[in-house]
C-alpha positions in Angstrom: -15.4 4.4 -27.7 -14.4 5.1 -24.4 -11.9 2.5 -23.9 -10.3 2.9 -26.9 -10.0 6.8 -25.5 -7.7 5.6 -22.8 -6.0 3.5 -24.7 -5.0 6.0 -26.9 -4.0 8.6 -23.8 -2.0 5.7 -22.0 0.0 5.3 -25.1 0.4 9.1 -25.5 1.5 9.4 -21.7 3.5 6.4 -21.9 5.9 8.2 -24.9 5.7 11.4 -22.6 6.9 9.3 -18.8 9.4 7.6 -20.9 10.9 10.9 -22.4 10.3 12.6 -18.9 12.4 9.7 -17.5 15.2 9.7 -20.3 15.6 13.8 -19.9 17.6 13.6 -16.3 14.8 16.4 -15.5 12.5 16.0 -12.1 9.4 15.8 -13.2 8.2 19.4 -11.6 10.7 20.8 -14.2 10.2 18.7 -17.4 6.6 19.2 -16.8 7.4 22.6 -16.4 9.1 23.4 -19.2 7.1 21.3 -21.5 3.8 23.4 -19.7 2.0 20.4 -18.3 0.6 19.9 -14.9 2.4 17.7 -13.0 -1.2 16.4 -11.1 -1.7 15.1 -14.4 1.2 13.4 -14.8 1.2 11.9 -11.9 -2.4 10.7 -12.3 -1.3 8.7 -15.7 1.7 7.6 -13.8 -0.5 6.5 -11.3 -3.1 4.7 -13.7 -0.1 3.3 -16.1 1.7 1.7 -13.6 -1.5 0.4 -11.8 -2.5 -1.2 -15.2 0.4 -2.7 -15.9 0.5 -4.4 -12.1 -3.5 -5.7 -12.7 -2.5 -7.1 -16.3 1.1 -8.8 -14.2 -1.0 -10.6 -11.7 0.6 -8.5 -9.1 -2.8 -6.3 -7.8 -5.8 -7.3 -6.9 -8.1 -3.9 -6.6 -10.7 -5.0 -4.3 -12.4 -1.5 -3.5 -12.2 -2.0 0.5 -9.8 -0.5 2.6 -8.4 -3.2 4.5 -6.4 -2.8 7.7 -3.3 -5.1 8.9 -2.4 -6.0 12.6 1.8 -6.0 13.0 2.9 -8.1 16.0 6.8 -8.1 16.1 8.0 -11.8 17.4 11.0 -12.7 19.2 13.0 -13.8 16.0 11.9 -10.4 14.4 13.2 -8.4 16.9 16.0 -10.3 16.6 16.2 -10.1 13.1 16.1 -5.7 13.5 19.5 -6.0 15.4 20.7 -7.3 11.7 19.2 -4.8 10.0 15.3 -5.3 9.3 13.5 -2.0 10.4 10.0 -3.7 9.9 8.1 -6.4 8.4 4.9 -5.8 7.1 2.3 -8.4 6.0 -0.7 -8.4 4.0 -2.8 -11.0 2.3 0.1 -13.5 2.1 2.6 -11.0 1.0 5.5 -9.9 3.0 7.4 -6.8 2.9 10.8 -6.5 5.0 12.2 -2.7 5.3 15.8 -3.4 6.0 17.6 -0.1 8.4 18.9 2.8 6.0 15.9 2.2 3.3 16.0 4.6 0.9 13.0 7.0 2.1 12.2 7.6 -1.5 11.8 3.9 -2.5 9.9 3.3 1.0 7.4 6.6 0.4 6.8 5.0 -2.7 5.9 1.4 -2.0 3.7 2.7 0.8 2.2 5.1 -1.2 1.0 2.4 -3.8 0.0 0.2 -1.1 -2.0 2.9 0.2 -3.4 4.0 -3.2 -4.3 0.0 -3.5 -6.3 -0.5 -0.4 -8.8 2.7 -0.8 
């Protein structure tokens, strides 16, 4: 029963992202003026797009918090001059932040990294 409780919510609050994202409207203001918390939207966000990463193959939700050494090498801080801020690496997956990354984007891939490792 209680799966088929979330399933029903994650459909609900998938019809409800999708309109928020359709509306042109941040999502402080259509939750606003549709009187919803935003905490709760970002929660089923959160879980939505989490899901849908676990079902891709993309996420792997181990449950540890797992730290990452960064050495730059030579041929990295080469590679800066041409416009790589940083390289991070995790797990055999590589992500290069190029100079003038959009801080939104970047806040949000660290974020859900973040989110992942606790």
């Amino acid at each position: 029963m209680k799966a088929s409780k979330h399933e029903i919510h994650k459909a609900q609050w998938q019809e409800l992202i999708k309109d928020q994202s359709e509306s042109g409207l941040s999502i402080r203001e259509w939750c606003r003026r549709h009187n919803m918390s935003h905490g709760k939207f970002y929660y089923w966000q959160r879980v939505i797009r989490e899901e849908a990463l676990i079902k891709a193959g993309t996420l792997a939700v181990t449950g540890q918090t797992q730290f990452v050494e960064v050495k730059a090498s030579h041929a990295e801080i080469k590679s800066n001059n041409q416009g790589t801020c940083a390289i991070l690496r995790s797990n055999g997956n590589e992500i290069e932040i190029l100079n003038g990354a959009d801080p939104n984007t970047l806040g949000f891939v660290l974020n859900l990294i973040g989110n992942h490792e606790n």
